[in-house]
C-alpha positions as CSV (number, residue, x, y, z in Angstrom):
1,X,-55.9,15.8,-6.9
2,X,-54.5,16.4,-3.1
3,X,-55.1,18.6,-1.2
4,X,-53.0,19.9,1.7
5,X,-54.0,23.2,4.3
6,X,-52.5,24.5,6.8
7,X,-53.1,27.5,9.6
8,X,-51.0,30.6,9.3
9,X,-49.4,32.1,12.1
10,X,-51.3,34.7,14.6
11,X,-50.2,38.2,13.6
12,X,-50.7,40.4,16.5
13,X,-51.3,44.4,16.4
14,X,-52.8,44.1,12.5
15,X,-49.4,43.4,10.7
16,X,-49.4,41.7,7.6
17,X,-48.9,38.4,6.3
18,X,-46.4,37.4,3.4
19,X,-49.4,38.0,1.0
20,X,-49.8,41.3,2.3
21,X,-53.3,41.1,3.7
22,X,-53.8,42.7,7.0
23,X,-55.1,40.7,9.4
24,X,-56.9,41.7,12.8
25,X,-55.2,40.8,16.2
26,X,-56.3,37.3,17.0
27,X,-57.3,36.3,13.3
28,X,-56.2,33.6,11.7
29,X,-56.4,32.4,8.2
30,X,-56.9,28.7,7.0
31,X,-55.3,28.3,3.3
32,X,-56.6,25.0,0.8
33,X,-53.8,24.7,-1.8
34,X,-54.1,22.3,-4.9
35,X,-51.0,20.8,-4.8
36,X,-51.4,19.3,-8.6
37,X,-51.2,22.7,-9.8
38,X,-48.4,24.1,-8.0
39,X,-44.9,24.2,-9.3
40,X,-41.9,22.1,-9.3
41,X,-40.0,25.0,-7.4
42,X,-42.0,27.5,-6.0
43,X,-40.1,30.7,-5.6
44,X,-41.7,34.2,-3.8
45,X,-42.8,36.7,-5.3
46,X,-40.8,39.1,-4.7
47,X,-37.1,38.1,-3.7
48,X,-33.6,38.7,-2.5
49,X,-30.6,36.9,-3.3
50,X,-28.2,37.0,-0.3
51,X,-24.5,36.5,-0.5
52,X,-24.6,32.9,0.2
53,X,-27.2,32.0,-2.6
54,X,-30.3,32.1,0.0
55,X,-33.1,33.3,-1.2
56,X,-35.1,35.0,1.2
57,X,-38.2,36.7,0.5
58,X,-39.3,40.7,1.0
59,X,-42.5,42.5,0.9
60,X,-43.6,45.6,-0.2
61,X,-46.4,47.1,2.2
62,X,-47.2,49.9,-1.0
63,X,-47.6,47.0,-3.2
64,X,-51.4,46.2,-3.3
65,X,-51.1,44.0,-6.2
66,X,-52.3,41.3,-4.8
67,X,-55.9,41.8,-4.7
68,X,-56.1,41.5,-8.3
69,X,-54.6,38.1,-8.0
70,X,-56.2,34.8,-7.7
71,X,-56.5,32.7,-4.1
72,X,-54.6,30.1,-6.1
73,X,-51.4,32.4,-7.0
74,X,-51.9,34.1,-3.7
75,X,-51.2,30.6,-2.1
76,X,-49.0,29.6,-4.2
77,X,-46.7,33.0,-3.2
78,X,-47.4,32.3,0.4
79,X,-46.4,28.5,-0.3
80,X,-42.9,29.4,-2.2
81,X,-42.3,32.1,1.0
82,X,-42.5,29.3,3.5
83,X,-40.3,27.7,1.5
84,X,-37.8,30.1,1.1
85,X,-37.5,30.5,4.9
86,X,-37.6,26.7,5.8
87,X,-34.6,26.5,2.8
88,X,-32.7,29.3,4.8
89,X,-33.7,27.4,7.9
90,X,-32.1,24.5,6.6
91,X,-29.1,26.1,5.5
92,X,-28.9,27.6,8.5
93,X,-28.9,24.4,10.0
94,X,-26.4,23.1,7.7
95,X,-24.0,25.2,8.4
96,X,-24.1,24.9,12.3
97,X,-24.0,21.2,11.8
98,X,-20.8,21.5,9.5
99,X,-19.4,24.0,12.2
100,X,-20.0,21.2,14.8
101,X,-18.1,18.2,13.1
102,X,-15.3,21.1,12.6
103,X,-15.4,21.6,16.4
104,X,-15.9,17.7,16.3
105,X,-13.1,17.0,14.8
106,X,-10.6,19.8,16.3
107,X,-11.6,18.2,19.8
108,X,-10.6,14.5,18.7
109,X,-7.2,15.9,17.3
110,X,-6.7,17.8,20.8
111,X,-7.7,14.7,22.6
112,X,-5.7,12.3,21.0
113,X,-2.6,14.6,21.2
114,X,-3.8,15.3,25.1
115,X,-3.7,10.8,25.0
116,X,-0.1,10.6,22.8
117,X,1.6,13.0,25.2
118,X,-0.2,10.9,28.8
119,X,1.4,8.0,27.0
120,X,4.8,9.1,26.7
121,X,4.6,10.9,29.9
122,X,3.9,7.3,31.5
123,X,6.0,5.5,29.5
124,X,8.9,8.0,30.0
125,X,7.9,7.6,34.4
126,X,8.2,3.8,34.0
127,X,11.6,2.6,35.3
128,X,14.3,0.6,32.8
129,X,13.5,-2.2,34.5
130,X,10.3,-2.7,33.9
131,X,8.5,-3.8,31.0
132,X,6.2,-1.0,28.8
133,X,2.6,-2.5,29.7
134,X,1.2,0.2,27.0
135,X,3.2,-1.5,24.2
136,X,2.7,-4.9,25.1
137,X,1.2,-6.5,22.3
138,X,3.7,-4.6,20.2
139,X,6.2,-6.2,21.7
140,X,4.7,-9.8,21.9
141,X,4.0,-9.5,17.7
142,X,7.7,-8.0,17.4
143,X,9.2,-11.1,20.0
144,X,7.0,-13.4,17.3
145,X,8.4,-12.0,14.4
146,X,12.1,-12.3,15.5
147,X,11.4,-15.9,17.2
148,X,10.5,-16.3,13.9
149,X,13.2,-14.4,12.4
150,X,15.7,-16.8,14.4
151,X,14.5,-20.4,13.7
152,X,14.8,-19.1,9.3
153,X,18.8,-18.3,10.3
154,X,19.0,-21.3,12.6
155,X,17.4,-23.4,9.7
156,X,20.2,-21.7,7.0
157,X,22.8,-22.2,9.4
158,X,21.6,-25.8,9.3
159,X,21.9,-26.1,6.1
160,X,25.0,-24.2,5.7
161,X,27.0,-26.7,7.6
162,X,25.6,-29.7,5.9
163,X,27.0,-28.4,2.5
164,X,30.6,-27.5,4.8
165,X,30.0,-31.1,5.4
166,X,29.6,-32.2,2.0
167,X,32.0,-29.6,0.6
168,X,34.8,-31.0,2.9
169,X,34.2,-35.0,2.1
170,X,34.8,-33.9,-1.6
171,X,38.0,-31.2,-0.7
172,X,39.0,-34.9,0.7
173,X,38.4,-36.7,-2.2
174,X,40.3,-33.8,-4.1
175,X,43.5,-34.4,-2.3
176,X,43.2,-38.3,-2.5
177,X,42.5,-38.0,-6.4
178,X,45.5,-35.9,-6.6
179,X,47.5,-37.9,-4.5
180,X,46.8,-40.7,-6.3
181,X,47.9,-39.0,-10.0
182,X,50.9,-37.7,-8.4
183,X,51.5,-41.8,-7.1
184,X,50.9,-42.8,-10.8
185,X,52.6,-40.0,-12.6
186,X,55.8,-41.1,-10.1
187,X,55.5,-44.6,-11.6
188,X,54.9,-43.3,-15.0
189,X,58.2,-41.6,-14.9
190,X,59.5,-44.2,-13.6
191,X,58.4,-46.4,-16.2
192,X,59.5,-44.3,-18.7
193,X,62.6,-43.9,-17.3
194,X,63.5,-47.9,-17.3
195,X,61.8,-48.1,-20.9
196,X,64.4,-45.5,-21.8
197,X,67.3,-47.5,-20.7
198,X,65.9,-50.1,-21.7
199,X,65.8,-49.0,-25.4
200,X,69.5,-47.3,-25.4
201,X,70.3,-50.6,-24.4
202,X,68.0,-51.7,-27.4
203,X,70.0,-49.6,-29.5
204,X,73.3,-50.5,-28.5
205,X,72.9,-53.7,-29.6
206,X,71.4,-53.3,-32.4
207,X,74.7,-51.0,-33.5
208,X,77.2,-53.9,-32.2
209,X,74.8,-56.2,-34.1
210,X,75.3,-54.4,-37.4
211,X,78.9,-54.1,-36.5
212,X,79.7,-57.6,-36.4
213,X,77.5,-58.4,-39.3
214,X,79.8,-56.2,-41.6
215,X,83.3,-57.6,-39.9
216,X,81.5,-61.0,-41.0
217,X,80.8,-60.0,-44.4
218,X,83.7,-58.3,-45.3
219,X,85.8,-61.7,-43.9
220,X,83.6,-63.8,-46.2
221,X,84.4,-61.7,-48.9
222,X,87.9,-62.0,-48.2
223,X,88.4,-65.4,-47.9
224,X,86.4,-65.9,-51.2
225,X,89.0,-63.6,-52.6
226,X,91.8,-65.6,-51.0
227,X,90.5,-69.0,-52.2
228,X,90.4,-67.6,-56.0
């Protein structure tokens, strides 16, 4: 079992506490609470539930109710109103810290606008002739990339010209092939040409040939006819 205590508050001119005991001006009350017995959630007795889901706790001064109640509940109530108010504390607190980073975060938009527009005012006072100092890494990575950019089409240029190169040796080769067949078909017809005479002349014979065998024939049979 724990225990924890704690001091209540001085209430001045015989008000009441949030158990509704009076106390005397200058009193003050000392509380032992048995923590294992108290709740998960202690709530107040009597409460309120504000617009924003805070629950905040309210007395009745005509409410004497209390004095038929144990020390225990009693500090149990008075336990569950502390609550309450360090919860709406702690809301309260919430809410400011949320409306800070809002004002947080509105100031580091204004600020880096107030920074884009000193940058373009400087850059836009800076002459033609000189270089923009606020972009200068910018430009060295953009000079890199096209550096870069320039020794790929230097390297395809490269290798352009070496197949012009190779393209033109075999255009050359082209042309000397077909110079060549046009050489050989020349001789070809040429060839056939002389074959041609060459085979009428063939021919020719062959007909005076044939010729002179029948004139031959025809005598033999006629001088057979004239010897019988």
């Amino acid at each position: 079992m724990v225990l924890a205590s704690w001091r209540l508050p001085r209430y001045r001119g015989g008000r009441l506490h949030p158990g509704g005991r009076r106390i005397l001006r200058g009193q003050t009350e000392r509380v032992v609470v048995m923590t294992q017995n108290l709740p998960d959630a202690p709530v107040p007795r009597r409460k309120q539930i504000l617009p924003e889901g805070v629950i905040r706790a309210k007395d009745n001064v005509d409410d004497f109710s209390f004095m038929q109640k144990s020390q225990q509940s009693e500090a149990e109530h008075n336990m569950g109103y502390y609550l309450a108010e360090l919860n709406n504390r702690n809301q309260e607190l919430e809410n400011l810290v949320e409306r800070q980073d809002k004002d947080l975060a509105a100031l580091r938009r204004e600020n880096a606008e107030l920074r884009e527009r000193s940058m373009k005012v400087v850059t836009a006072a800076v002459p033609p002739a000189l270089p923009d100092f606020s972009n200068a890494s910018r430009i060295a990575r953009q000079r890199m990339l096209l550096e870069d950019k320039d020794n790929e089409l230097n390297h395809l240029r490269n290798q352009v010209n070496h197949l012009k190169g190779e393209y033109s040796t075999v255009a050359q080769q082209r042309n000397e092939a077909r110079e060549t067949l046009r050489t050989l078909q020349a001789q070809y017809d040429l060839q056939r040409d002389e074959n041609s005479d060459q085979w009428r002349m063939i021919h020719c014979l062959q007909r005076k040939v044939g010729t002179y065998r029948i004139v031959v024939g025809l005598a033999i049979v006629v001088g057979i006819l004239a010897l019988l």
